[in-house]
N, C-alpha and C positions, 0 to 999 in steps of 0.2 A: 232510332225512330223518335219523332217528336211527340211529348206527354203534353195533357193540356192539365195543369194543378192552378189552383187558386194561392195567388204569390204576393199578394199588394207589400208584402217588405219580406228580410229575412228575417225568423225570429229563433235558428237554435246552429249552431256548428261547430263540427267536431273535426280538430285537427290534432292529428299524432305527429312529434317532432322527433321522439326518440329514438322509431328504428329507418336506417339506411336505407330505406327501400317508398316507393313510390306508395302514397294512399290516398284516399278519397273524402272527401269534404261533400257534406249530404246537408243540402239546407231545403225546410220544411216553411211549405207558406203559413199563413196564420188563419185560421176558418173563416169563409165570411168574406174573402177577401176578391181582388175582382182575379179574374182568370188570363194566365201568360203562359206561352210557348217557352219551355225551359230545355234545355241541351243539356246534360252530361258528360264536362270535362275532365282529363287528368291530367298534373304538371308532375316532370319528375326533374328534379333537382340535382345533379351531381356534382359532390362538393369536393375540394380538394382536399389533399391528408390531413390537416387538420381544421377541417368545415367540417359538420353537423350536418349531414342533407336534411333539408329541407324539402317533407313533399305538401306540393300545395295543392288538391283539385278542389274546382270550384263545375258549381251547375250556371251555364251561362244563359243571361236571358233572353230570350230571342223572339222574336213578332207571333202573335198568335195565329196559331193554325187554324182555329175557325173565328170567324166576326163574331163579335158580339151586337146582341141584337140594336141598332142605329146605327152601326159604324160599316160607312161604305168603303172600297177597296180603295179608296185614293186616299184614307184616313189611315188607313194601316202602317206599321212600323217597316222603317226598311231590314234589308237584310244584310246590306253589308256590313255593318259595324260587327254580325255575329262571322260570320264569313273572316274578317279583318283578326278577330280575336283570335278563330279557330287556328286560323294561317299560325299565327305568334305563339300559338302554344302547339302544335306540332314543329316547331323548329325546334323549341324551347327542351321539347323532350328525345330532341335529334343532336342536342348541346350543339346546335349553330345559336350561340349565344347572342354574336354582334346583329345577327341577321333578325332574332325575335325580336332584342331588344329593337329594333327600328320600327320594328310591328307596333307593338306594344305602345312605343311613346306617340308611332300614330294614332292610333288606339284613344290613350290618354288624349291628345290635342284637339281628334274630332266628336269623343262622347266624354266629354269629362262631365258632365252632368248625368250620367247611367249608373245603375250602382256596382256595375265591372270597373268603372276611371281605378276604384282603390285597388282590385285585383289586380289591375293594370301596374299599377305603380310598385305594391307589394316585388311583382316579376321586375319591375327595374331595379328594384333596387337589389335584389337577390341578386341578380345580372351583376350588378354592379361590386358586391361584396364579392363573388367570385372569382371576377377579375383584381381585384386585391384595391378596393377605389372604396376603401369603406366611407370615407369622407362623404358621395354620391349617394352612399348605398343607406346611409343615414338620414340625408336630406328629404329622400324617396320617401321612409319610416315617420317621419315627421310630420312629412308633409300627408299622409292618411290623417296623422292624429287631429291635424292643426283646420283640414279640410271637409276631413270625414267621420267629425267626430261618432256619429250614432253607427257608423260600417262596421258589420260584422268581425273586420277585417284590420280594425285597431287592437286586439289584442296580438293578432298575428307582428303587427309592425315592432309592438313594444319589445315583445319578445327577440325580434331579429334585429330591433337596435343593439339592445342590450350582448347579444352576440359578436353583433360587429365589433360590437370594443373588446371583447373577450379575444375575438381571430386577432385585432391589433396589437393585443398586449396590455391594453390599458388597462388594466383589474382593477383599479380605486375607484374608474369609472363607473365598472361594474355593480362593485359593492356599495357606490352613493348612491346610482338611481334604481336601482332593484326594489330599495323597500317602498320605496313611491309606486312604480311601478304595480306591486302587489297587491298594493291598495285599491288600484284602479279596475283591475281584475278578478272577474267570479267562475274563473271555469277553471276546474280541476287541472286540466289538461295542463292549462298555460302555466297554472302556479307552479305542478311538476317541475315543467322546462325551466322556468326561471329558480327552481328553488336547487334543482340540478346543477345548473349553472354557474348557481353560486359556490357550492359545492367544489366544481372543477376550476373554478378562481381560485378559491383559497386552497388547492390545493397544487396549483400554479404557483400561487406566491410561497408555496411551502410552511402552511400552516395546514395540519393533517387534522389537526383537533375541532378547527373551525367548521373544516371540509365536512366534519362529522359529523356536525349539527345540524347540515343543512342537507344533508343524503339524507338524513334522520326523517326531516320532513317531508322530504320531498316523496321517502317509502311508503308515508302515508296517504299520499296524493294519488302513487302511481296504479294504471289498472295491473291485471294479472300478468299481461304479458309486458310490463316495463318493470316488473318485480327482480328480473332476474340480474338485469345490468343495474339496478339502483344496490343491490346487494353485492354482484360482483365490486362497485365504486365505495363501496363503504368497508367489503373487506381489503383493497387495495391502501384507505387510509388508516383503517385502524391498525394495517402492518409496519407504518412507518411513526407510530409512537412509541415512546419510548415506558417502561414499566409505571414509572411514576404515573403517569399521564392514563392511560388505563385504569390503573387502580383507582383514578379520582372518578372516570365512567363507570366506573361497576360497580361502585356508590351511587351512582347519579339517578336521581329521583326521576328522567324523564323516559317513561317506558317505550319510547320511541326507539330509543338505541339497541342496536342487535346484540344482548347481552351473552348470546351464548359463543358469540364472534369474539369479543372481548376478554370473554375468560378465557377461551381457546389460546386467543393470541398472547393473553396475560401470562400463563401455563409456557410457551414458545419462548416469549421473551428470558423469562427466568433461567430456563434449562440453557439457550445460549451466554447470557451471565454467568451460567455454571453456578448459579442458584440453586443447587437441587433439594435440598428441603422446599422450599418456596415454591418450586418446581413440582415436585410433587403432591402439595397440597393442592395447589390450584390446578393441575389435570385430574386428581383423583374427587376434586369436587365438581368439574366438569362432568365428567363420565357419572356422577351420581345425578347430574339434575338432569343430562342432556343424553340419556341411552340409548337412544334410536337416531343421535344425530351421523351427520354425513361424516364425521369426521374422528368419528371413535375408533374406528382400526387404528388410523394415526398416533392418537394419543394413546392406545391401549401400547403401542408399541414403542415408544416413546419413554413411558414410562420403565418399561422391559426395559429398555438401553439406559436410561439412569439409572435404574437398581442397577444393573450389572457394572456398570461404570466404579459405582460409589466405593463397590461393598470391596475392601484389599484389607488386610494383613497390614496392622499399621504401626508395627514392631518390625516387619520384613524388608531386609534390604537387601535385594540383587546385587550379584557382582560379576559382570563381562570380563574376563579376564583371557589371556594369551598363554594358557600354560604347559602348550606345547606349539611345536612349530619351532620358525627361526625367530621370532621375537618370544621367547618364554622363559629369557633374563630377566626379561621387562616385566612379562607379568608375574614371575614369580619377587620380584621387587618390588610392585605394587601389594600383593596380598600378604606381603610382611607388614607394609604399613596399614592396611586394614586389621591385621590379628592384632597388633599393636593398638591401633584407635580403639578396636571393642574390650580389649582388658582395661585401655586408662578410661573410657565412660562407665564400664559394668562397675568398677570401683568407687563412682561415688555413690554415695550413700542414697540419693531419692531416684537415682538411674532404674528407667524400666528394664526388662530384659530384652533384648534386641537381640533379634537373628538373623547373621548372615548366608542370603545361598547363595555360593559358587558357582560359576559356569565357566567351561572353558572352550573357549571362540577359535584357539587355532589360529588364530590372524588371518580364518576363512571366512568368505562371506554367507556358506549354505550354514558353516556352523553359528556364527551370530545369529542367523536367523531361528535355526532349530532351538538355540538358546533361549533365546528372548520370549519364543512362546511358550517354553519350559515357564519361566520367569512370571510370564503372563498367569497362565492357570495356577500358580503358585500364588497368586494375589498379593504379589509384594507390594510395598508403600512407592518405594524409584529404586532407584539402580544407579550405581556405582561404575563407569567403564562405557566403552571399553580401550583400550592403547588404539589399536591401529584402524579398525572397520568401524569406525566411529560414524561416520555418515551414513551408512546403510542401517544398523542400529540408532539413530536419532531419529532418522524419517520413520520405524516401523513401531519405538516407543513413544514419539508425538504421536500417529495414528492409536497406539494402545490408550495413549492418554497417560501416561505413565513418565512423571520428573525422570530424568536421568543427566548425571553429570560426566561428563567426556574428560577424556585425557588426552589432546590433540593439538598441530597446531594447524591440521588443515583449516583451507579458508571456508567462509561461512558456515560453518557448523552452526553455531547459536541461531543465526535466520533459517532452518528450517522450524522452526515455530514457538512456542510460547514455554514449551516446557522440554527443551533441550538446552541445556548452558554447559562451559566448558569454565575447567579451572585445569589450565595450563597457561605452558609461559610463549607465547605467538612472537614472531619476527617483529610485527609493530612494537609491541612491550619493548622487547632488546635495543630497536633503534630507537625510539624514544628517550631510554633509560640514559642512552650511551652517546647519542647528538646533544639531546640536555645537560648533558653532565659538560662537554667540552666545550659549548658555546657559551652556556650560561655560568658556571663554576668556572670554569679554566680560562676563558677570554678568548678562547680560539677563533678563528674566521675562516684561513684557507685549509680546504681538504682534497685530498687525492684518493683514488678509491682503486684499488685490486683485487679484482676478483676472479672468478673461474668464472668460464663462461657455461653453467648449468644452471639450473633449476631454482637451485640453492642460493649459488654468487647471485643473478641476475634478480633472485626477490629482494634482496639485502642492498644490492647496488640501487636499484630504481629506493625504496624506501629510506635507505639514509637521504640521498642525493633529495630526495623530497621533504625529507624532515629536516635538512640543512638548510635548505634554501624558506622553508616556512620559520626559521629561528633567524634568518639573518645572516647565517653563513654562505660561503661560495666554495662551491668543488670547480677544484682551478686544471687537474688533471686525471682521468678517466682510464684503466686499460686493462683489458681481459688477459686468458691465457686458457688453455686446454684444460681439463679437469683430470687427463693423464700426465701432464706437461712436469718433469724434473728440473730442466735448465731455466730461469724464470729472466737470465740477462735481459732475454730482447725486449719484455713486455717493460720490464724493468727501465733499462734505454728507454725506451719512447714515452714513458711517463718521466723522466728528467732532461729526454733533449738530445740523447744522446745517440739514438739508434740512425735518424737520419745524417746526410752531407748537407750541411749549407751551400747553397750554389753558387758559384762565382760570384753572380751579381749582385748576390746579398753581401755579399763579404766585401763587393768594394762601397756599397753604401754605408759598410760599417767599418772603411778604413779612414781613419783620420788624416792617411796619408794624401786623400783625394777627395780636389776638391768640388764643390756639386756641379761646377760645370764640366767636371772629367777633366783638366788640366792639373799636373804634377807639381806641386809644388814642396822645393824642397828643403831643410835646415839648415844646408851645409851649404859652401861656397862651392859653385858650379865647377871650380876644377878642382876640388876634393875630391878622395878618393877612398873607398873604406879600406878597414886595415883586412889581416887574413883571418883575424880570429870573429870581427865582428860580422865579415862576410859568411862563417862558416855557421856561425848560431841562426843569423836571417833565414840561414837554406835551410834551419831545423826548423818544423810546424810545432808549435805551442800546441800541445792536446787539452781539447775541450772541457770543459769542465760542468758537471750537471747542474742544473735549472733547476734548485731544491726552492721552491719558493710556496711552498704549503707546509703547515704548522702539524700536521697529522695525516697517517695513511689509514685506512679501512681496509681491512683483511679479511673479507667474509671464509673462512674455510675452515680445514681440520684441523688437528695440533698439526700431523705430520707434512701436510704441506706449509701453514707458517715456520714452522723449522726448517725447511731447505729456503725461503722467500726473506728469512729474517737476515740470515749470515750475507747474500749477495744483496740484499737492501748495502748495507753498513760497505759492503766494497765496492757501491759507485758513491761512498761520502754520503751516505741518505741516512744522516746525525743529525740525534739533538731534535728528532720528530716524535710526536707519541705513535705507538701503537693501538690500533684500536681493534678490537672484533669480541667473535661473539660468543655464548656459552659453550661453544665448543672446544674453547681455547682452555675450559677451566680443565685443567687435566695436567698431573704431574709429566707425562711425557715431551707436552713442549718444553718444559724447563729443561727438562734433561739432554733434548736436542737441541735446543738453542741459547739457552743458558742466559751468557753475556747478553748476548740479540735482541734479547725479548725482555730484557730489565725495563721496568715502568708502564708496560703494557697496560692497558685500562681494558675490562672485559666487564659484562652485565650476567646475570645467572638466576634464578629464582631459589637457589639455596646454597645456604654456605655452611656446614660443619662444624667451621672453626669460629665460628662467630661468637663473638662478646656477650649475645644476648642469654638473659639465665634460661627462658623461655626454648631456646634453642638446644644450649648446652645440655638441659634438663633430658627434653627427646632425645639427644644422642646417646648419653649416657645410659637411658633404660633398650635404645634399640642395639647398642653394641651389647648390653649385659646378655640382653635377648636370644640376638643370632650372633653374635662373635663378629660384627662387621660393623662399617660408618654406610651408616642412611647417603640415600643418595638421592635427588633433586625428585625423581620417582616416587620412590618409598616417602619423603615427605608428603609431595603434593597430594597424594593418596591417602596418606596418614590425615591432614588435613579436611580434606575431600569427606572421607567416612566420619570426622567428628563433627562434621557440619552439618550432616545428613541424622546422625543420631542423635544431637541436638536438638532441632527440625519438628521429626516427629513424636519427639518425646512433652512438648510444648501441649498442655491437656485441650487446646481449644480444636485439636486437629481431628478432622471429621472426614475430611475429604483429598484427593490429591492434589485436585486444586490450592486447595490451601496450603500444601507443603509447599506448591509453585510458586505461591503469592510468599509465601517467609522465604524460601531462598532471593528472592527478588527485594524484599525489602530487606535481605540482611546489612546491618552495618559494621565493617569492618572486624569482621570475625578474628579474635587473635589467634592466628596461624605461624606455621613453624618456617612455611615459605611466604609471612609478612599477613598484616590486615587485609582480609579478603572480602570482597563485594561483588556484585554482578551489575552490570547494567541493566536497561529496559529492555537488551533483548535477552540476558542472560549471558554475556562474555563476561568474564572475571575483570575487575579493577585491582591490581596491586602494585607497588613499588618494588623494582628489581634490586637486589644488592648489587652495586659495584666493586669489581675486586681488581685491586693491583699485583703487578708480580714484583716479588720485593726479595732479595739473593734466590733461595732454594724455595719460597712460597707462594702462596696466598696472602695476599692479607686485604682487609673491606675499608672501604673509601667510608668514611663517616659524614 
């Protein structure tokens, strides 16, 4: 129903841009003034996924309901123009966009002198930002400014310019005419929206901290019920600074900033840097200034889980070990070189006392597990181990949080996370040690490669073949064989040429006797005739002889298979090639089976016994005085392993596990007994393998 209010201009309106939902624009005449027929419209706006609805209602003005006194009924205002309006804004709110906008610009074209023309334009040009024509949608905004300056309805424009270049992408647009803008504007409401805006600009352009200044203001601007998303937008960028950048806020003179968000988040950041001093000061001065806040179970618990974290036994070193089951050679070979490492550290003179706890894993995986939380509640500093269930024990001591160094050479151990690293010797080591050594020292080029076709052969086959062709070498011939297989001729044959028949046709394109156009021509005078002896040799077949044309074989297997593969290499002529393969080969048994065969063989290995070095010799000597035996690649690496670890945390600055993480990670070149040891950035070992040659009945190391 129509109201009769006294309207001669607009003089107050309030527009909400911030929530998604349709609202109402209430314009108040000014007293005194003469009396109009005014209507109550609503426009609802639906913006696409990233628009800002916009709701716009306006009161539209419309012919007075009763005369005023002189004015006869043929003086009166018509009605269509309100009729024409009304039509345009129920489309508008029906999102038949193309259908209002028609309204509308009729609208515009026949009362552009009524104070709705800028309402009018305001909806084109929204129309026209929706459809993605911000170009339009701007022109529209402008044109209120340029037309209408004193319209109610020019803040609303500046506002939805300024938008349109935001939905574009153009953010420097944003940020050059904003502060002009600001200027021009005195209602609360609009400086919100633009100070907003700014806001989610710089935080588009991925400046968090700028984002921050301008949420800051804008909290000040906004009513009660836009408090909750200006706080949500400000905890969303103060999550994306970094500690530095915080700390410099929580300093900051301007009490605008939601400071108990920032030390919150200040507190967060630390604990994920694994900061925990730092960490707990700033949750524990949080929770003192901010005790009723929203967010104190969080941090109360928080805390709880870095105390608990921190606090370990920092003398304590776990040890996974295999000390029964079928691998409990192994580990009982590993914990000689552990009992060994803690007597040669407990003997220097500033050495703390370190304690080792044993476990034994069983090469099970329920027993690892039972282990490991033994280990846990035991609050050791890391762990040592284990041989075989090394992956399931890495994933469950990175969950503890707890270093541990592995004995292994399955694949990616160390990328289960920050604080798992292995110091063993991996198939890459081996063919690194042992491509480099033949291409680059030796001068080699062509390779031939034999292997089993398992698990084993077929990791070793693909990784030489790969590591030769990135040196510059060529693998010229390829061939498997069974992993049961005794007789190795055939495979043997078909890597020199031998195993197939050349087929007729090839054999006369390879007879000199014949010439390319298949006519016989021949040495001897046409009535010659051969004798009986040199007819009798023709009719014998010349046997073929093998295609030795690669400088070196690759033998990935056991000793006992190269000992039956060595003696029938050498009886199809396969002389005067190197031998190559791999630490498996380091074992007096091949010698013994294959003796002669395997003279010059080049193998890689992470420990040698008999080595030159005093540092070496020295370990051997106290581990033979020890237990009455020669260490073995094991018992080193382990031996190794444990004085790297006791090292570690005997360093006074160690406070935390972290920190053992971070010194095994920057260790350099630890002098170890199996060579200079280091980790990379994910924690996989960096060393040099020794090369060993077989030389009559031994061993001896390639210098």
């Amino acid at each position: 129903m129509l109201q009769h209010v006294s309207l001669p201009k607009f003089t107050r309106i309030r527009i909400n841009f911030a929530e998604l939902r349709p609202l109402h624009v209430s314009f108040t005449a000014a007293p005194g003034g003469d009396n109009f027929s005014v209507c109550r419209f609503k426009a609802q706006r639906i913006m696409k996924p990233t628009h800002t609805l916009i709701s716009l209602c306006v009161l539209i003005l419309v012919a007075a309901c009763a005369a005023k006194p002189g004015l006869t009924p043929d003086s009166m205002p018509a009605e269509s123009g309100d009729e024409l309006f009304s039509r345009a804004e129920k489309l508008f709110d029906a999102r038949s966009y193309d259908e209002a906008a028609a309204l509308y610009n009729e609208y515009f074209n026949r009362y552009e002198d009524k104070p709705l023309a800028a309402a009018a334009l305001l909806k084109i040009g929204i129309i026209h930002a929706l459809s993605g024509d911000y170009d339009k949608a701007r022109a529209a905004y402008r044109k209120i400014v340029s037309e209408y300056p004193s319209s109610p309805f020019v803040s609303d424009a500046l506002v939805e310019e300024l938008f349109a270049f935001f939905q574009e992408g153009r953010y420097r647009d944003v940020i050059d005419l904003a502060p002009d803008y600001l200027q021009r504007i005195d209602s609360k409401s609009h400086i919100f929206r633009i100070q907003t805006l700014l806001g989610d600009t710089y935080m588009s352009m991925g400046a968090p901290i700028d984002a921050i200044d301008y949420y800051a203001r804008a909290r000040e601007n906004a009513i009660a019920a836009d408090q909750e998303t200006i706080i949500r937008k400000l905890q969303e960028a103060i999550a994306q600074l970094d500690s530095a950048d915080i700390a410099i806020l929580v300093n900051h003179p301007d009490k605008s900033l939601p400071l108990d968000y920032l030390i919150y988040q200040l507190g967060l950041n630390y604990a994920l840097e694994e900061k925990y001093d730092d960490a707990l000061t700033t949750l524990t001065e949080f929770l003192e200034r901010y005790p009723e806040h929203e967010n104190r179970g969080l941090v109360e618990s928080l805390i709880e889980e870095i105390q608990k974290n921190v606090v370990f036994n920092r003398y304590s070193i776990g040890c996974l070990l295999p000390l029964s089951g079928p691998y409990e050679v192994f580990g009982n070979r590993a914990l000689k070189g552990i009992e060994l490492a803690l007597a040669q550290f407990s003997s220097l003179s500033d050495a703390p006392p370190i304690n080792i706890i044993v476990k034994d894993t069983g090469a099970d995986p329920d027993m690892t597990m039972m282990a490991l939380e033994e280990l846990y509640h035991d609050q050791v500093a890391a762990i040592l181990g284990p041989i075989v269930t090394s992956e399931i024990a890495g994933r469950e001591a990175q969950q503890m949080g707890i270093p541990i160094i592995t004995f292994t050479q399955k694949d990616n151990i160390p990328e289960i996370g920050d604080k798992v690293f292995r110091n063993f010797i991996t198939p890459e080591m081996q063919v690194q040690a042992i491509a480099s050594f033949t291409v680059q020292s030796l001068g080699l080029s062509r390779f031939a490669i034999l292997y089993p076709d398992e698990t084993y052969g077929l990791t070793y086959m693909n990784l030489f073949w790969d590591k030769l062709l990135e040196l510059g070498g060529t693998v010229v011939g390829v061939q498997s064989y069974k992993p049961n297989q005794t007789d190795f001729m055939d495979p043997i044959k078909k890597l020199v040429g031998l195993y197939y028949e050349i087929p007729e046709d090839l054999k006369a394109i390879n007879d000199p006797e014949i010439a390319p156009e298949g006519d016989y021509v021949s040495e001897q005078p046409a009535d010659e005739t051969l004798g009986n002896d040199d007819e009798e040799a023709a009719e014998e077949e010349e046997e073929p002889k093998p295609i030795v044309d690669f400088d070196a074989v690759f033998i990935p297997d056991s000793p006992g298979k190269v000992g039956q593969i060595a003696p029938q290499l050498a009886y199809f002529d396969i002389k005067d090639v190197y031998l190559l393969g791999t630490n498996l080969w380091h074992s007096d048994s091949l010698i013994k089976i294959a003796d002669q065969y395997v003279q010059g063989a080049v193998l890689p290995d992470g420990f040698f016994a008999q080595s030159s070095s005093p540092r070496i010799q020295k370990f051997v000597k106290v581990f033979e005085e020890t237990y009455q035996e020669t260490p073995d690649f094991v018992a080193a690496v382990v031996y190794d392993s444990a004085m790297i670890l006791f090292d570690v945390v005997s360093r006074p600055h160690i406070r935390y596990r972290t920190e053992i993480r971070d010194e095994l990670l920057n260790l350099e070149d630890f002098p170890g007994v199996t060579g200079a040891t280091r980790f990379d950035e994910n924690g996989d070992v960096l060393k040099k393998m020794h090369l060993l040659r077989i030389k009559g009945k031994r061993f001896v190391e390639l210098k």
